[in-house]
N, C-alpha and C positions, 0 to 999 in steps of 0.2 A: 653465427647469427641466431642457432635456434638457443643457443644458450645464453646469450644475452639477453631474451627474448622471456626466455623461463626467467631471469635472473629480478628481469623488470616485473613482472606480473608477483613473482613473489614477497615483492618490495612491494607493490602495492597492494598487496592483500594484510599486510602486515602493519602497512599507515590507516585502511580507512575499515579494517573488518571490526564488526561487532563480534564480543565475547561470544561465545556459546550460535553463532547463527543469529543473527538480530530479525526480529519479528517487522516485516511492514505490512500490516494489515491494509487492505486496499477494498475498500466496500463496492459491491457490486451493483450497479444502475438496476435498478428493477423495473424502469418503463422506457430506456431506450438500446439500440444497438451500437455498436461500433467501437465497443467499450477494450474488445482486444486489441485494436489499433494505439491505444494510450499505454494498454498492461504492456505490449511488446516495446513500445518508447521505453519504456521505465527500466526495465531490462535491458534493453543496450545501454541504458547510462550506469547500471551496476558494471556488465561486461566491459566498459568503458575504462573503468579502475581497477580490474582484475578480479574481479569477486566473483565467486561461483553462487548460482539462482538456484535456488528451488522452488518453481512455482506450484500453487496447489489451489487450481479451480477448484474451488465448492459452488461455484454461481449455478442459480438454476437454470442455466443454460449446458450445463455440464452431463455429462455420466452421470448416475448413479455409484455411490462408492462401494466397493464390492463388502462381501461378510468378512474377505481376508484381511483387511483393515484393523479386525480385531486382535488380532492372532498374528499378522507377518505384515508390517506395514512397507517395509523396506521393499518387497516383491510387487509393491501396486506401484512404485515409482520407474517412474520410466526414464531413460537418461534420454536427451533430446539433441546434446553436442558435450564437450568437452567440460564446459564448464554454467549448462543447462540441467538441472532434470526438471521433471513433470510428475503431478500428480492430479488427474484429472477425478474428483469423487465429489460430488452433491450430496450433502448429506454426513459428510463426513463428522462434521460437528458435534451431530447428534450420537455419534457412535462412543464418545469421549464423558455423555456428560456424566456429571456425578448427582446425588442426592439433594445435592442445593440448587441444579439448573444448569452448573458453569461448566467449562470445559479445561482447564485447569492444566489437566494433563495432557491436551495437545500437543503443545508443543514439546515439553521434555518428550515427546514420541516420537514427533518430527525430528528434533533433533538428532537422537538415537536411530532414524531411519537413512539419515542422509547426512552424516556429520560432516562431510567436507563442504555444506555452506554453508557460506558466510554469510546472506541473505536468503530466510522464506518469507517470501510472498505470497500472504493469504487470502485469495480474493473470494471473500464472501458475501451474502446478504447481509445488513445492516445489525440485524436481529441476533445471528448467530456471530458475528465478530464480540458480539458485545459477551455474549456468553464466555467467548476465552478472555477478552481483557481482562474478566472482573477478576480474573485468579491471579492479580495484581500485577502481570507485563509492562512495565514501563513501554510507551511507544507512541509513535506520531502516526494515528492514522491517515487515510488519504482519501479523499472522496474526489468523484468524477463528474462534469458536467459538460454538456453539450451547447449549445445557441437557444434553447427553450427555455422561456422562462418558468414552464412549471419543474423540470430539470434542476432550475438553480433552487426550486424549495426543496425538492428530494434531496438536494444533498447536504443545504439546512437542515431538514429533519433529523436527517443520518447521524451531522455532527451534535444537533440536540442528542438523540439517542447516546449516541455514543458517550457522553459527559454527563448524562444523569445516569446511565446506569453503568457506566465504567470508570466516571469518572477521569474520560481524557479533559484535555485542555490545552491542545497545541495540536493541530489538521497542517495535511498538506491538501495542494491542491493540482489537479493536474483537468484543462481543459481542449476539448476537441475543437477547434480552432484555429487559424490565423493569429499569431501574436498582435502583428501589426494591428488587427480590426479593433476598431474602438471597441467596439458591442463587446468582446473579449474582458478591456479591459475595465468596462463598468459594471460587469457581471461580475465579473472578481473583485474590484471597490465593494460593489454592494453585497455581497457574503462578508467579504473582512467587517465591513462594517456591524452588519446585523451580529456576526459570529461574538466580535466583542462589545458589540451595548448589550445583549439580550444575553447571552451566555457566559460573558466574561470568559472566551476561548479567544486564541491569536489561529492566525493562518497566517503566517510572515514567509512559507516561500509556497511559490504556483508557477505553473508551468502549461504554456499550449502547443500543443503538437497539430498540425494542419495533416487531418484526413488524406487528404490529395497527395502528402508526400510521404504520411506514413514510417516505413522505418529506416527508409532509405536515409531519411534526412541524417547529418550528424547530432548527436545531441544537443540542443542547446545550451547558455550558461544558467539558463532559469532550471532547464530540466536536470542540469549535472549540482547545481545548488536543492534541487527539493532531494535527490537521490541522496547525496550528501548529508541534509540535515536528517533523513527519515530514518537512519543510524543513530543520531547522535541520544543516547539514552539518558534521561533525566529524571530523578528521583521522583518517583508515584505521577510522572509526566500532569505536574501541574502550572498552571501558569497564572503566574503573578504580576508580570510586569503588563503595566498597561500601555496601549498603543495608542498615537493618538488616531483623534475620532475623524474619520472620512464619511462625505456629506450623500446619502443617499439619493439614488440618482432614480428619477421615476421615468 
């Protein structure tokens, strides 16, 4: 059994893994909590297909990342289970940049520090994600929103940010909420909507994970579809095709 077990998991690292460790950038709420209850969702739906995680808190909620960062990065990763590690460092960003601002070389480090995943997960502030896309990462970032409506503009903003100065143009989305609750799903109408009249950005897959059940719950197929799509790598991740337009809901 253990080796049909090995046999499957290697099968599925092998259908859905990105070359090299695939980047999902995951931006960090900066005016609300409960933002690890979704990072931990998104991570069972990797664990889900076989893929090994590397997560790497920079949120300012995090640690401080150490000076060894620069010098031995491999030794600040912490392994968390079999196919988890962890890098919990704030700041980390900044330790990377180069002469023009960017961060460029993060990730070929990350990489290098933890080569057996298949997904890092970089959850940071808005500001500093944008600093590593610009070193031309193809990828779907992901922004988070809660039932506040000032929540749903911060993560408008984010995704403004994130396409004028990196140049994305395809968000996921992932919501703390009830799927069932309407209020869910007209806060997600009304982002897709603004995302592409006003930016000409798509958000085609979203996902809400209800607080109350956390990570017990099984994945959903919205949440197993955004985990899915936030691998699939598209040339200078621009986006062209236009959606049609859903009606703003006040």
């Amino acid at each position: 059994m253990a080796q049909l077990h090995t046999d499957q998991a290697a099968g599925l690292r092998r259908l859905f893994r990105a070359a090299e460790g695939g980047l999902v950038p995951v931006v960090a709420p900066s005016t609300w909590d409960g933002a690890e209850t979704l990072l931990d969702a998104l991570v069972g739906a990797y664990l889900e297909r076989g893929l090994h995680v590397l997560v790497v808190d920079a949120s300012a909620a995090a640690k401080p990342a150490s000076e060894l960062v620069r010098v031995r990065l491999e030794a600040c990763i912490e392994p968390l289970s079999a196919d988890v590690n962890y890098l919990e460092a704030r700041g980390l960003i900044g330790h990377f940049l180069d002469a023009t601002g960017a961060a460029s070389a993060l990730l070929p480090a990350l990489r290098q520090a933890c080569p057996q995943a298949d997904v890092i997960l970089l959850f940071a502030p808005v500001a500093e994600l944008a600093r590593v896309l610009t070193g031309g990462h193809p990828c779907r970032p992901i922004v988070m929103v809660d039932l506040q409506p000032e929540h749903l503009t911060e993560a408008y903003s984010a995704m403004k940010w994130l396409q004028q100065r990196a140049g994305c143009g395809v968000f996921g989305l992932l919501v703390a909420g009830p799927a069932r609750l309407a209020l869910v799903r007209r806060m997600v109408e009304q982002l897709t909507h603004c995302a592409e009249r006003f930016l000409g950005a798509a958000l085609p897959a979203w996902a809400a994970v209800d607080p109350k059940e956390g990570v017990k719950a099984t994945p959903s197929a919205e949440l197993r579809r955004l985990a899915r799509d936030s691998l699939q790598i598209e040339p200078q991740n621009r986006h062209h095709a236009r959606l049609e337009p859903v009606p703003v809901l006040t």
